[in-house]
Backbone as CSV, one residue per row, in Angstrom:
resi,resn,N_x,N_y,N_z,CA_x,CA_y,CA_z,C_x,C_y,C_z
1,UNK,100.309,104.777,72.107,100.125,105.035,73.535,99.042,106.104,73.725
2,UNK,97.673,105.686,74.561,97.288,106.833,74.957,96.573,106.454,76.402
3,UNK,96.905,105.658,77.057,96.541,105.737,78.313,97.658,105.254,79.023
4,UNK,98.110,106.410,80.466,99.316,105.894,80.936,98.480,105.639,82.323
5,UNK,98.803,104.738,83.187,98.335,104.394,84.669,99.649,103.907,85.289
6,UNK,99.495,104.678,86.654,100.560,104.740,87.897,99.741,104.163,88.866
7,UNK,100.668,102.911,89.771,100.300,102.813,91.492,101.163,104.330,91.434
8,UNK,100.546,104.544,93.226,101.576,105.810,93.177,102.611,105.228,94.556
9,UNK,102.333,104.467,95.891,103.654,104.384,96.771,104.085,103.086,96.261
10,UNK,105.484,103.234,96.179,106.331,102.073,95.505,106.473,102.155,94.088
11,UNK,105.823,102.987,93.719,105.713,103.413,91.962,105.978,104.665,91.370
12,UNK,105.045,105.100,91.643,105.675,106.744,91.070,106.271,107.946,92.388
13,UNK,105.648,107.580,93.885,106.575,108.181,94.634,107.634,107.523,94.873
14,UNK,108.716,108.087,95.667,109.725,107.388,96.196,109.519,107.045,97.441
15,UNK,110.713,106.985,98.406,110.422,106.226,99.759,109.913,107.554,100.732
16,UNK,110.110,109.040,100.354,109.776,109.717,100.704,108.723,110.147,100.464
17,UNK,107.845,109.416,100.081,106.530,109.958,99.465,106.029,111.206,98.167
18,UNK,107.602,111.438,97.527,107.887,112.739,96.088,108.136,112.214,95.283
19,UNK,108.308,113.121,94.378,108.438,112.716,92.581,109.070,113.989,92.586
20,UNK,109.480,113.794,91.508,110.441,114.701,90.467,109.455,115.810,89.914
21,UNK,108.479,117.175,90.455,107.723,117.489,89.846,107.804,118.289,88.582
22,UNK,109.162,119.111,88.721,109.681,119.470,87.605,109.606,118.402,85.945
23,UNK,110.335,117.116,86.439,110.803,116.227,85.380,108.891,115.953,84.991
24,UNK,108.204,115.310,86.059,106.616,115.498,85.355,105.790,116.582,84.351
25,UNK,106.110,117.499,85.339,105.452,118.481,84.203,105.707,118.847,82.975
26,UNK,107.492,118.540,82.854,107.548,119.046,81.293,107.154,117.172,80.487
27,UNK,107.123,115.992,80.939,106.745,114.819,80.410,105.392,115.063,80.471
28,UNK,104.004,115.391,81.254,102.885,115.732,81.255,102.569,117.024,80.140
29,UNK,103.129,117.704,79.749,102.737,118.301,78.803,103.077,118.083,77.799
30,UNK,103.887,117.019,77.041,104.439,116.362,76.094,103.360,115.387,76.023
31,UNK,102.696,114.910,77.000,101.835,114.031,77.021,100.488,114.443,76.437
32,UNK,100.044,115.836,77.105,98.797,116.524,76.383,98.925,116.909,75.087
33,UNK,100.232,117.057,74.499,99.686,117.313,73.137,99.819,116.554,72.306
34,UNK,100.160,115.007,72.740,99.362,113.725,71.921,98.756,113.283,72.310
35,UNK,98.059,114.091,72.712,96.654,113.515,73.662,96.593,111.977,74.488
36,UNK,97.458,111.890,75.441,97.586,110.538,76.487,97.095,111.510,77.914
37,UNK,95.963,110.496,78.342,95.730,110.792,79.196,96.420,110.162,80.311
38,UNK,96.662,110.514,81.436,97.187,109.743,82.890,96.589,109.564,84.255
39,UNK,96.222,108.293,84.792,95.811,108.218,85.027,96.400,107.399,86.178
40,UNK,95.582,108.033,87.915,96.526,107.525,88.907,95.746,106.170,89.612
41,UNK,96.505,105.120,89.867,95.806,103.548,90.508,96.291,103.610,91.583
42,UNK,95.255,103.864,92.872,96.194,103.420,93.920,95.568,103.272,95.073
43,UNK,95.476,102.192,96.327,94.990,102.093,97.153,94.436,103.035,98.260
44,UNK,95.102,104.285,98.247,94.952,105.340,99.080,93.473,106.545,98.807
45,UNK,93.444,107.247,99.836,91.980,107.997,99.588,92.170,108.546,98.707
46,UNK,91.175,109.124,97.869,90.690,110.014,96.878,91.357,111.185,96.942
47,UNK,91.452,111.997,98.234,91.747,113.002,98.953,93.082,113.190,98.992
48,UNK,94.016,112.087,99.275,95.289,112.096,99.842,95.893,112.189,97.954
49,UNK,95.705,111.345,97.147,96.143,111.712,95.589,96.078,112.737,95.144
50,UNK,94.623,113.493,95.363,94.939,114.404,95.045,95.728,115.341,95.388
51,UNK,96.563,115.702,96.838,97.127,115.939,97.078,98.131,116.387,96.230
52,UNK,98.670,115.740,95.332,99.756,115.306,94.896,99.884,115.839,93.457
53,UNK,98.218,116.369,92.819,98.723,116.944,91.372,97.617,118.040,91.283
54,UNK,97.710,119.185,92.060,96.852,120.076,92.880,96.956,120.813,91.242
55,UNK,97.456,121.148,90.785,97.771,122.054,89.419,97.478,121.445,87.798
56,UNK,97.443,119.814,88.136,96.236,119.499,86.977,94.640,118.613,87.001
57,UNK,94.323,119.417,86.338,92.826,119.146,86.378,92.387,118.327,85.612
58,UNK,92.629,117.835,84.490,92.606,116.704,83.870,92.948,115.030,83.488
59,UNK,93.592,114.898,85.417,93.874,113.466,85.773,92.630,112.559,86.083
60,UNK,93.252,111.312,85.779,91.709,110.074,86.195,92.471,109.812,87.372
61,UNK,91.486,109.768,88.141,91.662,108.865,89.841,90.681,108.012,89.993
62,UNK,91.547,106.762,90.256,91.128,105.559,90.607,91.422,104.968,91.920
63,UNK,90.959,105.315,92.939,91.404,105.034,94.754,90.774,104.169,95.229
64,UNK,91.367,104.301,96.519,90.456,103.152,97.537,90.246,102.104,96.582
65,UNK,91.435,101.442,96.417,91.970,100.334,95.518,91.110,99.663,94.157
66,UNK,90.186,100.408,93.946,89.388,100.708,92.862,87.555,100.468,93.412
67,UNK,87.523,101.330,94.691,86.093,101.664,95.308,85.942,102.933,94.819
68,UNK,86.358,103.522,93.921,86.293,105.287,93.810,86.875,105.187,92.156
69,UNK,85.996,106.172,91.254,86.889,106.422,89.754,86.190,107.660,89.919
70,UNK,87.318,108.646,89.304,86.827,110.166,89.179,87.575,110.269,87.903
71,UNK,86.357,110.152,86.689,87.234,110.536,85.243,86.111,111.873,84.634
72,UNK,86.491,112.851,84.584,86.424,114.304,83.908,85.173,114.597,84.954
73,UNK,83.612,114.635,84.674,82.896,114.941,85.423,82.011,113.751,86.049
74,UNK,82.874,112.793,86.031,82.144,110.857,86.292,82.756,110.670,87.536
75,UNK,81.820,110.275,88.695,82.388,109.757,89.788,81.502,108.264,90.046
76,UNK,82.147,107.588,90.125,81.803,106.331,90.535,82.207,105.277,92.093
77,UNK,81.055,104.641,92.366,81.626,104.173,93.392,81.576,102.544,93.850
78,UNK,82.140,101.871,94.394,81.918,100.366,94.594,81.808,100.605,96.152
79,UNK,80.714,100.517,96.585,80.379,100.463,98.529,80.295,99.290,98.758
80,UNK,80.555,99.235,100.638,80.604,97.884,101.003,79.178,98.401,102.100
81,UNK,78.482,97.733,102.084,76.686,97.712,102.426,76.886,97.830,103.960
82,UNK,75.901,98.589,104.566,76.092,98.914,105.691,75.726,97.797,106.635
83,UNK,75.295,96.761,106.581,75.249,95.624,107.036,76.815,94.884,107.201
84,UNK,77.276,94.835,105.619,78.503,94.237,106.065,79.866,94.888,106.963
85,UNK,79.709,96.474,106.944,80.354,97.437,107.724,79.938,97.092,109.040
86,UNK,79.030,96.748,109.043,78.830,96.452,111.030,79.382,94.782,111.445
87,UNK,79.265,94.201,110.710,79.681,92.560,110.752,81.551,93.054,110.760
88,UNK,82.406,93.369,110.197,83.008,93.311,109.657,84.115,94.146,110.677
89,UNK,83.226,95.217,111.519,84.059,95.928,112.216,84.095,95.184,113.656
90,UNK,82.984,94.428,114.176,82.858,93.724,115.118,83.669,92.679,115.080
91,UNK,84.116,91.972,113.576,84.893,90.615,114.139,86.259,91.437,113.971
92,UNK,86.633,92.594,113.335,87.746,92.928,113.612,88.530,93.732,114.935
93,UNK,87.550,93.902,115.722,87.763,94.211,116.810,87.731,93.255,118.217
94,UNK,87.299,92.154,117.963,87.157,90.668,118.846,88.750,90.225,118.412
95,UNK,89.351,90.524,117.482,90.456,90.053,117.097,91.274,90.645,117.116
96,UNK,90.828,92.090,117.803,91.836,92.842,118.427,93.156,93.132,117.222
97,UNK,92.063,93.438,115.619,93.201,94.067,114.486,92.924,95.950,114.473
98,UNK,94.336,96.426,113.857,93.736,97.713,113.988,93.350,98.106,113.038
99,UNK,92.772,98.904,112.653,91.899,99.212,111.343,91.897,100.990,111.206
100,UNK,91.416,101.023,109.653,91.172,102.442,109.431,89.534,102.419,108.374
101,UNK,88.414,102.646,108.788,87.201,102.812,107.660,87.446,103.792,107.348
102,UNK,87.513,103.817,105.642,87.407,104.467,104.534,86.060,104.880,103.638
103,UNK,85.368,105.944,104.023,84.762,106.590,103.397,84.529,107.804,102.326
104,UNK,83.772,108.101,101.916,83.912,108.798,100.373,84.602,110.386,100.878
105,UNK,84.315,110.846,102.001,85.374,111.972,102.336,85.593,112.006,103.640
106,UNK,85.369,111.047,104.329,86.397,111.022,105.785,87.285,109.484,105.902
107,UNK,87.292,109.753,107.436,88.070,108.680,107.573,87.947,107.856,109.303
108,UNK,87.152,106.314,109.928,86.967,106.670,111.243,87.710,105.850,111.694
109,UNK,88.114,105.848,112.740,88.821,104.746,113.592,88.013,104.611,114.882
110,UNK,88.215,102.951,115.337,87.992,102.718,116.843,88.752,103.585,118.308
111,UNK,87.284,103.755,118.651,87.916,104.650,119.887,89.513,103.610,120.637
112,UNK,89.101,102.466,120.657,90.473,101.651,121.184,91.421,101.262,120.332
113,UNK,91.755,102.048,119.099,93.500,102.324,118.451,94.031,103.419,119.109
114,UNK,95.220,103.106,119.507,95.994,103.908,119.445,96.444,104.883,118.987
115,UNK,97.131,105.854,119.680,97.133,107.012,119.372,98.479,107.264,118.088
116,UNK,98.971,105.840,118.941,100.053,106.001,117.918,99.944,105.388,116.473
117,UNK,98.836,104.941,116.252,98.079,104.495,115.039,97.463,105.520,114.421
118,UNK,96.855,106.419,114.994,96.286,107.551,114.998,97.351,108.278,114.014
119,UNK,98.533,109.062,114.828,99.311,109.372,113.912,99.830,108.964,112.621
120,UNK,100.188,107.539,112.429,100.918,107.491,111.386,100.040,107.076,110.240
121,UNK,98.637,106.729,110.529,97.462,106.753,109.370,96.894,108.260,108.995
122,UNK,97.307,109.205,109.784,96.857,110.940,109.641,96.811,111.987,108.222
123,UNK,98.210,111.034,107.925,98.707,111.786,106.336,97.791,111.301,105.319
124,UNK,97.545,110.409,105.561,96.745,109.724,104.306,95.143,110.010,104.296
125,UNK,94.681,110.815,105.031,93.254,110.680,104.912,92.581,112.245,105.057
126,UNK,91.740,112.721,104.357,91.483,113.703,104.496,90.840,114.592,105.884
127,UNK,90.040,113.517,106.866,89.784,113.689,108.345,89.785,112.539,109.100
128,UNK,90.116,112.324,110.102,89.714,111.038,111.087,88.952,111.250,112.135
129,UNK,87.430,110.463,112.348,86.660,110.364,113.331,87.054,109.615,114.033
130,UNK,86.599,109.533,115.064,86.636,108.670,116.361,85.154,107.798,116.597
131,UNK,85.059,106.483,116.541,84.097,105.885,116.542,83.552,104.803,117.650
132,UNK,82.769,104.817,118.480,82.694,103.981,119.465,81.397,102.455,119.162
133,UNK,80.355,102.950,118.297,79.983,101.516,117.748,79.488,101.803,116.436
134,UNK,79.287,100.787,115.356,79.491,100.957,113.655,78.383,101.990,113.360
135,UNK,77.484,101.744,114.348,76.128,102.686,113.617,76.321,103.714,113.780
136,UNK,78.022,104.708,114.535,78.230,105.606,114.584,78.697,106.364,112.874
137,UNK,78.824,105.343,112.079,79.538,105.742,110.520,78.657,105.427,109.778
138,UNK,77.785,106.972,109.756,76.758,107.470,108.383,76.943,107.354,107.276
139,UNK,78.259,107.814,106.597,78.575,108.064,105.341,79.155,106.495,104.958
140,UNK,78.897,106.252,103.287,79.175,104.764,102.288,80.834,104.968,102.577
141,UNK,80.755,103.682,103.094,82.010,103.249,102.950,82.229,102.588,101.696
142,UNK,83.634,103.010,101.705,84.732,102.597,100.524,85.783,101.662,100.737
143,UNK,86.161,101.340,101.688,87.116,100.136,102.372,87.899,100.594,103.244
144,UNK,88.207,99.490,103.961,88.433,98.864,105.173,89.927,98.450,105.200
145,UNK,90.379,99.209,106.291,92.201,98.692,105.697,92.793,98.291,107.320
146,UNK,93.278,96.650,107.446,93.300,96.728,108.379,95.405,96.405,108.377
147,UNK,95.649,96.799,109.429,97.338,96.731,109.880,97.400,95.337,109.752
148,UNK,98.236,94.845,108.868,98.715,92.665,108.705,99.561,93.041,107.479
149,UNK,100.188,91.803,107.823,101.069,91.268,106.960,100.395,90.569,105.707
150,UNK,101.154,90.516,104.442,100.568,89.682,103.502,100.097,88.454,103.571
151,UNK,100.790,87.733,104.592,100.864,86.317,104.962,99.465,86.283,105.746
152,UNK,99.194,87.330,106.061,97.955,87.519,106.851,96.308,87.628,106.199
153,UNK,96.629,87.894,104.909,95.570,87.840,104.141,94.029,86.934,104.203
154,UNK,94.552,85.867,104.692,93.424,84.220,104.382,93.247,84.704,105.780
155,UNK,93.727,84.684,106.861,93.228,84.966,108.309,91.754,85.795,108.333
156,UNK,92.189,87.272,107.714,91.537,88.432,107.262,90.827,87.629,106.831
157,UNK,90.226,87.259,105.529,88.995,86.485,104.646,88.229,85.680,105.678
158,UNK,88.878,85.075,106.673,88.019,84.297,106.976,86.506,84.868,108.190
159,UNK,87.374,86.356,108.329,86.361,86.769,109.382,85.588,87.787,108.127
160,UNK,85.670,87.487,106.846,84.558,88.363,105.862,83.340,87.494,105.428
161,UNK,82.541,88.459,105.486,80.996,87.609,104.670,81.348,87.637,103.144
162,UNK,80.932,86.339,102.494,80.869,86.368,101.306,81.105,87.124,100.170
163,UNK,80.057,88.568,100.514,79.971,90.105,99.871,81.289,90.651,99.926
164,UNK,82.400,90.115,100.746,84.012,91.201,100.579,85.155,90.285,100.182
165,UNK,85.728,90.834,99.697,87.124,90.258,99.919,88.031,91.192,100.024
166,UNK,89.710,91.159,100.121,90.657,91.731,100.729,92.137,90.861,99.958
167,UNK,92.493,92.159,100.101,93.917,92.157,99.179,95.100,92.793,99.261
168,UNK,96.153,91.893,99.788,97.401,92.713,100.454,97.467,94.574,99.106
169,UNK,98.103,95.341,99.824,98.473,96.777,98.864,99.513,97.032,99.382
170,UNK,100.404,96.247,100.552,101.625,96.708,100.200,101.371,97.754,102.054
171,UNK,102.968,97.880,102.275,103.171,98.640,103.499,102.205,98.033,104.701
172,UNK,102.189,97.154,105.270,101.363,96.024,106.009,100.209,96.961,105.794
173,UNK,99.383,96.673,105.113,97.532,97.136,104.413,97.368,96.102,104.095
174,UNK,95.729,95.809,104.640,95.222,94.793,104.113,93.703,95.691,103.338
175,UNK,93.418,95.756,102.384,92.172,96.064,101.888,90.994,95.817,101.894
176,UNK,90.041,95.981,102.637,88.679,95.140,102.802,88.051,95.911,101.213
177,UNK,87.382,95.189,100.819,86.506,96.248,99.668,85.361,95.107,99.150
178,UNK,84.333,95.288,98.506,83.294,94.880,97.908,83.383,94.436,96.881
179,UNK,84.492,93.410,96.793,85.378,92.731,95.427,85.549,94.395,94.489
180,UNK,85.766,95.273,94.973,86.245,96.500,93.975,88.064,95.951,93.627
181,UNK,88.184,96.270,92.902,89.422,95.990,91.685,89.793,97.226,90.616
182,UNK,91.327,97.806,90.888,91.705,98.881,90.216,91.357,98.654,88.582
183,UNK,91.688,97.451,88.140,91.603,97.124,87.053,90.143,96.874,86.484
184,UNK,88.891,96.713,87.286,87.629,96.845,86.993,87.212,98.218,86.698
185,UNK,87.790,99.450,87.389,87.761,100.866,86.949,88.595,101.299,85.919
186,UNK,89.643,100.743,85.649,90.255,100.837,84.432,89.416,100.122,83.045
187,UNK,89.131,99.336,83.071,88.196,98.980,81.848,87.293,99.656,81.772
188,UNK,86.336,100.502,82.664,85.257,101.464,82.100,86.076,102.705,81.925
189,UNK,87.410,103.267,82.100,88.080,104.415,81.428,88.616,104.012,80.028
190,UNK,89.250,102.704,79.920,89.575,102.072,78.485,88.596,101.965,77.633
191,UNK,87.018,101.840,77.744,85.899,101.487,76.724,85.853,103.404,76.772
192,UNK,85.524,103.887,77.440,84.720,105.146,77.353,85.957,105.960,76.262
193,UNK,87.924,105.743,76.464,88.136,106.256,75.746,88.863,105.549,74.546
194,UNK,88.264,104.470,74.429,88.623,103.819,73.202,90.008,103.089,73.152
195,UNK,90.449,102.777,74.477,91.933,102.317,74.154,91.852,100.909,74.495
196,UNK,92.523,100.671,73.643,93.200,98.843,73.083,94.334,98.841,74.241
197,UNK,94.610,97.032,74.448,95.305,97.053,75.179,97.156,97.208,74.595
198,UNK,97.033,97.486,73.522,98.484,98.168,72.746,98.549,99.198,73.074
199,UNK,97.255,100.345,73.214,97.628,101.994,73.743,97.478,101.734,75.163
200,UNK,97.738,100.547,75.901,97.869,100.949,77.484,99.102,100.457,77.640
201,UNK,99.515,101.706,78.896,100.695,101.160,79.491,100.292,100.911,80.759
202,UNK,101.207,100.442,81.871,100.646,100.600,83.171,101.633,100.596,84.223
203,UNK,101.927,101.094,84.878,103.214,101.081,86.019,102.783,100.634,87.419
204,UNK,103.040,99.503,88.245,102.865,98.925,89.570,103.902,98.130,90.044
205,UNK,103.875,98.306,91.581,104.834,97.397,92.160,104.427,96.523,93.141
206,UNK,102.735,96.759,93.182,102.105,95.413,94.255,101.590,94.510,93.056
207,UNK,100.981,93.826,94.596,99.714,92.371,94.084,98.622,92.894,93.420
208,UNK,97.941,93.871,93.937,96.693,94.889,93.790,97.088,95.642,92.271
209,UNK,98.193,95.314,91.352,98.705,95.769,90.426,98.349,94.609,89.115
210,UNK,98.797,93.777,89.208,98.414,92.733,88.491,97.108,92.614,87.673
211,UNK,96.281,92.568,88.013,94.803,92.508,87.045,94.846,93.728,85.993
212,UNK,95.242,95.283,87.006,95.731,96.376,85.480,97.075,95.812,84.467
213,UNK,98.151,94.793,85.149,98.637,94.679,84.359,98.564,93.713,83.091
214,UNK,97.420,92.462,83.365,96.766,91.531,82.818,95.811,92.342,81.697
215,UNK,95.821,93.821,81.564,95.010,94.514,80.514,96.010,95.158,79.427
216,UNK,96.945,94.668,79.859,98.316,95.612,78.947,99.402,94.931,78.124
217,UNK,99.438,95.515,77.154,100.183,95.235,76.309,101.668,95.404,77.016
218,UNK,101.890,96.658,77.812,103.156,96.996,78.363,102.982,97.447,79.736
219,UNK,103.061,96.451,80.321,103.103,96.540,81.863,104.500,96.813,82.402
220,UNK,104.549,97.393,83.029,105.951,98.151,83.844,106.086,97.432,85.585
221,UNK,106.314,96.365,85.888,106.484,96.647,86.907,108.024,97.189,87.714
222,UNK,107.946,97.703,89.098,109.243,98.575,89.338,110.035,97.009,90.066
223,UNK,111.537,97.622,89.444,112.499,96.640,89.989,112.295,96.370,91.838
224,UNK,111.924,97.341,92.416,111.690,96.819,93.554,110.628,96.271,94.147
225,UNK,109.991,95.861,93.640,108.298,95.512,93.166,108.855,93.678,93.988
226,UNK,108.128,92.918,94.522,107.669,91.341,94.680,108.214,90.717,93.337
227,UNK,109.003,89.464,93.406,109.386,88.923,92.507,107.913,88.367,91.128
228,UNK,107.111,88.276,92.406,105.693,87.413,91.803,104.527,88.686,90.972
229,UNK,105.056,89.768,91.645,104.510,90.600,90.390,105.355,91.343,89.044
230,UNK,106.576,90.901,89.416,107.648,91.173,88.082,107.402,90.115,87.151
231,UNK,107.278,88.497,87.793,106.818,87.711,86.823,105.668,87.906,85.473
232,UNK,104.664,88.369,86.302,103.902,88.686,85.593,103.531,90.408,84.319
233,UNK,104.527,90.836,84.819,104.665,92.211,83.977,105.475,91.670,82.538
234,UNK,105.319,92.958,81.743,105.808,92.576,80.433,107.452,93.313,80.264
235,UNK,107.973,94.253,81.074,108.742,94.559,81.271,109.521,95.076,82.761
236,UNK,110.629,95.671,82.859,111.099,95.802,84.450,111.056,97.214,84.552
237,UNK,110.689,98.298,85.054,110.892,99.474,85.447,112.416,99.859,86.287
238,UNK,113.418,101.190,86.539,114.032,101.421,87.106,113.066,101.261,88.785
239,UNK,114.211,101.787,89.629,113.137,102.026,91.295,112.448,103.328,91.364
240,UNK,111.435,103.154,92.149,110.915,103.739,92.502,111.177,104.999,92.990
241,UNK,112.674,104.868,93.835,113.880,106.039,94.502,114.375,106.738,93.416
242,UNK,114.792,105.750,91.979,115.328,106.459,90.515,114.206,106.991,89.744
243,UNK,112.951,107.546,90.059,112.160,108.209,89.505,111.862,106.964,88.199
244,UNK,111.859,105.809,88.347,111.958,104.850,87.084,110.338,105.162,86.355
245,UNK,109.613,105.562,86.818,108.194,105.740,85.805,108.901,106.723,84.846
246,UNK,109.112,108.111,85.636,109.028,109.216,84.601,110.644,108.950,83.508
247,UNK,111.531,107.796,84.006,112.598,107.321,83.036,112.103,106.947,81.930
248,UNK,111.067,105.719,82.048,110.402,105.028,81.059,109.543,105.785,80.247
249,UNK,109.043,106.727,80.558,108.308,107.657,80.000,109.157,108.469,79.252
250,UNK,110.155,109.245,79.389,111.062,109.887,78.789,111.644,109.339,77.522
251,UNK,111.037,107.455,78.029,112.289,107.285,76.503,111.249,106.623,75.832
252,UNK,109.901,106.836,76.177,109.179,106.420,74.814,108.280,107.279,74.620
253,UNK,107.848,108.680,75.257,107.269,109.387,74.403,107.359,110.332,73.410
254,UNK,106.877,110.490,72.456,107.557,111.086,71.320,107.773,112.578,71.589
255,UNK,108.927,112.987,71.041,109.393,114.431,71.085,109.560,115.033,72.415
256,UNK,110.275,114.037,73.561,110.259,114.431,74.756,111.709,114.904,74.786
């Protein structure tokens, strides 16, 4: 084992959005001194993860469902072209979906969402603009997340140009991105640090999980995870509520 990867909502947080930080840190430092690095997968901003492990400095982040990799002093990015950001916000607003654009450190919404949209997208983003037409959003976007159901997915595609596609992540999110893929940023952290797919593990409980788990020898998905992505994992994780990552971790890393 030397590369561990977490989704983090539905995976390594619980329904409250925490973890066990105690039970991490003493498994994270059991982890550094056999040198496994960890590494977080997850649809959410750059900004908002980090949040979450303010006290170590030596995590890989892989966000904005793999439009963003930040491994040691490497930042990488997958943008969606400012052409297709203006196409893209126009048919989603003729269709009257609500949306959040995701950029490399903000965050904008249409002046006509709601306020009460406003709020409950707030936590997750490091600022939110207010935007009245696309050429108002300077900064490279990173994706496009609009409020639908999974079932809603092919609807979504059909108002994208060629250049995007979109991929349920779970908690009605739909992902617009520039075919970016968590698991396409995971293979340039696996070559750079030499790991086989026997030293990967990987823990997820969406759709957007699958392709990292198609790289692994030991894929974890969580018991409360979609039947159709348990199929495809190599084993079952406890829930998400039972801290089931840092369980599984406990009972296979050495000298824990």
């Amino acid at each position: 084992m030397k590369l561990i990867v977490v989704d983090m909502d539905g995976t390594f947080l619980n329904d409250n959005n925490e973890y066990d930080e105690v039970r991490f840190k003493h498994i994270y430092d059991k982890m550094r001194l056999d040198n496994i690095r960890f590494v977080v997968a997850s649809s959410n901003h750059p900004s908002y993860l980090k949040k979450f492990f303010a006290e170590y400095s030596d995590i890989i982040y892989i966000g904005a469902n793999g439009a963003f990799l930040e491994f040691d002093d490497d930042k990488r990015y997958k943008l969606i072209a400012q052409r297709d950001v203006c196409t893209v916000i126009t048919r989603l607003i003729d269709a009257n979906y609500e949306f959040v654009v995701s950029t490399k450190n903000n965050a904008f919404i249409h002046q006509t969402i709601s306020e009460d949209y406003r709020m409950m997208i707030e936590p997750y983003y490091p600022d939110i603009n207010v935007f009245t037409v696309s050429d108002d959003i300077e900064e490279s976007v990173l994706k496009i997340t609009v409020t639908g159901a999974a079932d809603e997915v092919s609807d979504i595609n059909e108002l994208l140009p060629e250049s995007l596609d979109c991929v349920y992540s779970g908690a009605h999110c739909i992902d617009i991105t520039a075919f970016a893929d968590k698991a396409d940023m995971l293979k340039i952290v696996m070559e750079q640090l030499s790991v086989s797919r026997d030293d990967l593990v990987v823990f997820g409980d969406g759709e957007n999980d699958i392709e990292m788990f198609k790289l692994s020898s030991h894929s974890f998905a969580m018991i409360n995870a979609p039947r159709q992505v348990k199929s495809i994992a190599s084993a079952i994780a406890p829930s998400n509520n039972e801290s089931g990552v840092l369980s599984v971790l406990e009972q296979n890393i050495k000298q824990i």
